[in-house]
C-alpha positions as CSV (number, residue, x, y, z in Angstrom):
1,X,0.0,0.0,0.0
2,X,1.2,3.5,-0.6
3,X,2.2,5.9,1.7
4,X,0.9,9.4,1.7
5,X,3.4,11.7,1.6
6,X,1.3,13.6,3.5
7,X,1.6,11.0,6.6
8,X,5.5,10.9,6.1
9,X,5.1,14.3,6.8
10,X,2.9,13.9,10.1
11,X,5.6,11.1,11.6
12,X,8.3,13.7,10.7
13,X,6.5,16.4,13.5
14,X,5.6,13.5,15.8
15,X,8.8,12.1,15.7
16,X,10.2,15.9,16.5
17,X,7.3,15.8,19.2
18,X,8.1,13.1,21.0
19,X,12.2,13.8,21.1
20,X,11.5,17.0,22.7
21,X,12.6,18.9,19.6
22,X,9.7,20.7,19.4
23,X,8.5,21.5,23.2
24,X,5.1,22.5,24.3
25,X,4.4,25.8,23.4
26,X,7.3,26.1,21.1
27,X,7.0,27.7,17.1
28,X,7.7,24.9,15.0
29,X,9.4,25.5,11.7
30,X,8.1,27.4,9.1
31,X,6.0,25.5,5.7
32,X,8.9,25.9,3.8
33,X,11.6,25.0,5.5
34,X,9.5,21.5,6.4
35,X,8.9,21.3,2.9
36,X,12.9,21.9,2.3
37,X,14.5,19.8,5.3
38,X,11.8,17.0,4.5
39,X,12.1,17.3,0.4
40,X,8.7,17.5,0.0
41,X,5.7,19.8,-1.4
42,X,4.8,22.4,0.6
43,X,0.9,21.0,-0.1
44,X,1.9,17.8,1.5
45,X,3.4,20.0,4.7
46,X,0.4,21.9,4.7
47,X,-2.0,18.9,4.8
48,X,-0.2,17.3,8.1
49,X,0.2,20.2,9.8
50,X,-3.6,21.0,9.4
51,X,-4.5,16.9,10.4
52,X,-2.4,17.7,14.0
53,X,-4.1,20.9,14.3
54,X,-7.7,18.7,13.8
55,X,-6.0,16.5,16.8
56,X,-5.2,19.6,18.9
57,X,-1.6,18.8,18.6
58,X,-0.7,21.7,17.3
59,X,-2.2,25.3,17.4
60,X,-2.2,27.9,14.6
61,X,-2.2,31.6,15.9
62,X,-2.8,34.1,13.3
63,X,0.1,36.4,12.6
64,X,2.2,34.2,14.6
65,X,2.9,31.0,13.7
66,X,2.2,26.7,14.2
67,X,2.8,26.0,18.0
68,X,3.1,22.0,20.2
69,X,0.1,22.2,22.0
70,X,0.3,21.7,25.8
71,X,0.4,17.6,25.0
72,X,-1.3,15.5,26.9
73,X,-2.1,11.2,26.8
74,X,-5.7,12.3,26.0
75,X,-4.5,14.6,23.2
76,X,-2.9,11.2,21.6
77,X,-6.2,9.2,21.7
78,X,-7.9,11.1,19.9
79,X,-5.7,9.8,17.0
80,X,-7.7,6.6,17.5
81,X,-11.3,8.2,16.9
82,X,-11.4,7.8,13.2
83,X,-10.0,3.8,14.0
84,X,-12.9,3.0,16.0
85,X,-15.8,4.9,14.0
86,X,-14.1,3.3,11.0
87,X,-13.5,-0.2,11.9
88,X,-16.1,-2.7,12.4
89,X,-16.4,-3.6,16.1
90,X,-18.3,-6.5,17.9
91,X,-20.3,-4.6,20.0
92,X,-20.0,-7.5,22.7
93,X,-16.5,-6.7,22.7
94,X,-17.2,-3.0,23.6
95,X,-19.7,-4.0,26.1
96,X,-16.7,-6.4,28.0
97,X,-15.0,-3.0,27.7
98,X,-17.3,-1.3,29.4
99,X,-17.5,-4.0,32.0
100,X,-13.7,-3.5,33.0
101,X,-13.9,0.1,32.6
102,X,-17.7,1.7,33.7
103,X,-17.7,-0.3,36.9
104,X,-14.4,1.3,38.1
105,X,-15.4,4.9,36.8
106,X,-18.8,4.3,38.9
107,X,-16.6,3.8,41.6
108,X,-14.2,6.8,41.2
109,X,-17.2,9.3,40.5
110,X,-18.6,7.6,43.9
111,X,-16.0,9.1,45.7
112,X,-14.9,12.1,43.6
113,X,-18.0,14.1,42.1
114,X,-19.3,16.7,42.9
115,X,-22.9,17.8,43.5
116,X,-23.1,19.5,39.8
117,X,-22.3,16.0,38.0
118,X,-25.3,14.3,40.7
119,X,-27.6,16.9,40.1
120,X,-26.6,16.4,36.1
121,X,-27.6,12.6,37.2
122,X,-30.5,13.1,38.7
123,X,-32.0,15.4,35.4
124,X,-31.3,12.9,32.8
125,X,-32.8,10.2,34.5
126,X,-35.6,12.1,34.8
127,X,-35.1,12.9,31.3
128,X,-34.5,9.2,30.1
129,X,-37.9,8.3,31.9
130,X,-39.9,11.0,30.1
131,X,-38.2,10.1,26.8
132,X,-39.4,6.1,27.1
133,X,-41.2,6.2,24.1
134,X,-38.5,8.0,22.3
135,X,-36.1,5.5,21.8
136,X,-33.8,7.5,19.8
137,X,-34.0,10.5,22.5
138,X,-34.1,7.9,25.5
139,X,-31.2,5.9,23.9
140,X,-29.1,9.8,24.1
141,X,-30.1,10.2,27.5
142,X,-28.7,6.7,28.2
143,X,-25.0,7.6,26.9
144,X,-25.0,11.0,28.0
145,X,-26.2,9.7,31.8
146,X,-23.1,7.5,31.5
147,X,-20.6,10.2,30.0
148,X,-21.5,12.2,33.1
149,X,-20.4,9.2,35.5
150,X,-17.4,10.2,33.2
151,X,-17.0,13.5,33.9
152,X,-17.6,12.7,37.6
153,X,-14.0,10.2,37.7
154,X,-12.1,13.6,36.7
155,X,-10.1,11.7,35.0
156,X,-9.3,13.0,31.6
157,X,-8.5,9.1,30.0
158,X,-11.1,7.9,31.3
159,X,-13.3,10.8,29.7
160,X,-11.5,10.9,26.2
161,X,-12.4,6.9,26.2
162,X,-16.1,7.5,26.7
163,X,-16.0,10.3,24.2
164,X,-14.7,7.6,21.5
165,X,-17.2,5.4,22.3
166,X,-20.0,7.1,22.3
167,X,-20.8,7.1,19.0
168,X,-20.2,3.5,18.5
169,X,-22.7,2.5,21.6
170,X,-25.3,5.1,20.3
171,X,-25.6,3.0,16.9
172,X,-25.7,-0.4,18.8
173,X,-27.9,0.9,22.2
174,X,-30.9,2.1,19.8
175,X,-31.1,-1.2,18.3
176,X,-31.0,-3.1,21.0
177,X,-33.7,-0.8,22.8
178,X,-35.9,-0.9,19.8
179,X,-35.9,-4.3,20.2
180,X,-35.7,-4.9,24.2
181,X,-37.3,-1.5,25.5
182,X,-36.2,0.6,28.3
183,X,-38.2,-0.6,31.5
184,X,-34.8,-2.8,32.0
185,X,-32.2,0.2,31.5
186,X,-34.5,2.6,33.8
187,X,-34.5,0.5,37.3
188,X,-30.8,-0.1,37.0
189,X,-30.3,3.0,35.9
190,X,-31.9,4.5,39.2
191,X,-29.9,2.0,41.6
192,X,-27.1,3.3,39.9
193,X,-28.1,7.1,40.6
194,X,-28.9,6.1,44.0
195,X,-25.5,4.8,45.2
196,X,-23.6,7.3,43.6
197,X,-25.4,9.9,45.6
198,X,-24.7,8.1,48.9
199,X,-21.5,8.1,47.9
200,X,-21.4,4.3,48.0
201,X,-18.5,2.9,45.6
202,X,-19.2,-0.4,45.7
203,X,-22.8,-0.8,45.4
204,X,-22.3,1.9,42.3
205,X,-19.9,-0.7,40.9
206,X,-21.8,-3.4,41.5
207,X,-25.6,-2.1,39.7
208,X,-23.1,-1.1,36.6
209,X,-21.4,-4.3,36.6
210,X,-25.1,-6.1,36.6
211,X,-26.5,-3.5,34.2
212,X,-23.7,-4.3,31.6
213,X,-24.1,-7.8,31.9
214,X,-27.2,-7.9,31.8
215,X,-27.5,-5.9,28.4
216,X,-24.8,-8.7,27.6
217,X,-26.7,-11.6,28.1
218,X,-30.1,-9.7,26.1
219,X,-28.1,-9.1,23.0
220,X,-26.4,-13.1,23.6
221,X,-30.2,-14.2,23.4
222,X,-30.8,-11.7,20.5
223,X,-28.7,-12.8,18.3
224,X,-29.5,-16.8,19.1
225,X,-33.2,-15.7,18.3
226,X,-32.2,-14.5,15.2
């Protein structure tokens, strides 16, 4: 397969990145001397450069210059956003994912969040309850009630990882609802809501741990019904 020049171009920068050529904050060098050092077109310069900026690894400041970002791990994963809304996943695969990771981010919000992100809680549950008969705006609610267990960890990995998800479980939740209905995904949603605001760790990881594996098993028995 061919390589893009293009790309060639982006591993270049990364490569200058990760050395610690080019520092946080620092000007990089110009277009044209890229497109000199690198013996390429200035169009292929232009293209990665304007990719990392898309990835918030570099910044453009009018009148200025190209600057390194203030880099981060979570900056790097988003690199793996067009991988996973690209690639064909198993969706039972992302559900054991979610096992491992959502029972542990339950956990952490338990003990971390604040009352914004439990009053956040408490409104789309409410929400997902008067959108039951709305599977496409209950199925929303759903993801976004889960993003804001997220948000509640403070933890930025954890929240770039949901974010990449997201879009993934929004295809495979709707269908599933569609087919299952909510009645299941609203009790354990509210045991869920109810530990987390007695700040109870482990009973918030446990109701996550059953809700997952329960959706789990109902898709198992889906597809065997099929």
């Amino acid at each position: 397969m061919k390589v893009r020049t293009s790309d060639i171009v982006f591993k270049a920068i990364e490569e200058k990145i990760f050395s610690g050529e080019w520092k946080p904050g620092g000007k990089i060098t110009s277009e044209p001397q890229l497109a000199k050092q690198l013996k390429v077109s200035r169009i292929s310069v232009r293209e990665a450069i304007e990719k990392m900026v898309a990835l918030n690894i570099l910044i453009k400041r009018q009148g200025e210059g190209t600057f390194v970002s203030e880099i981060s791990t979570s900056t790097y994963l988003n690199k793996l956003i067009p991988i996973l809304t690209l690639d064909n996943y198993d969706y039972i695969e992302i559900l054991e994912l979610r096992l491992v990771m959502d029972v542990e981010s339950a956990k952490i919000c338990a003990r971390r969040c604040n009352d914004d992100v439990l009053e956040g809680l408490d409104i789309l549950y409410n929400e997902m309850i008067k959108y039951r008969e709305d599977i496409n705006k209950f199925t929303q609610k759903d993801l976004e009630f889960h993003m804001k267990i997220a948000e509640g960890t403070e933890n930025s990995l954890i929240i770039k990882i949901n974010e990449m998800l997201k879009d993934i479980l929004d295809y495979h939740q709707r269908a599933l609802y569609h087919i299952l209905g909510p009645n299941g995904g609203i009790k354990e949603h509210k045991l869920i809501l109810d530990a987390l605001k007695n700040r109870d760790a482990e009973l918030a990881g446990i109701f996550v741990r059953r809700h997952i594996e329960r959706t789990i098993k109902d898709l198992k028995l889906m597809e065997c019904n099929k």
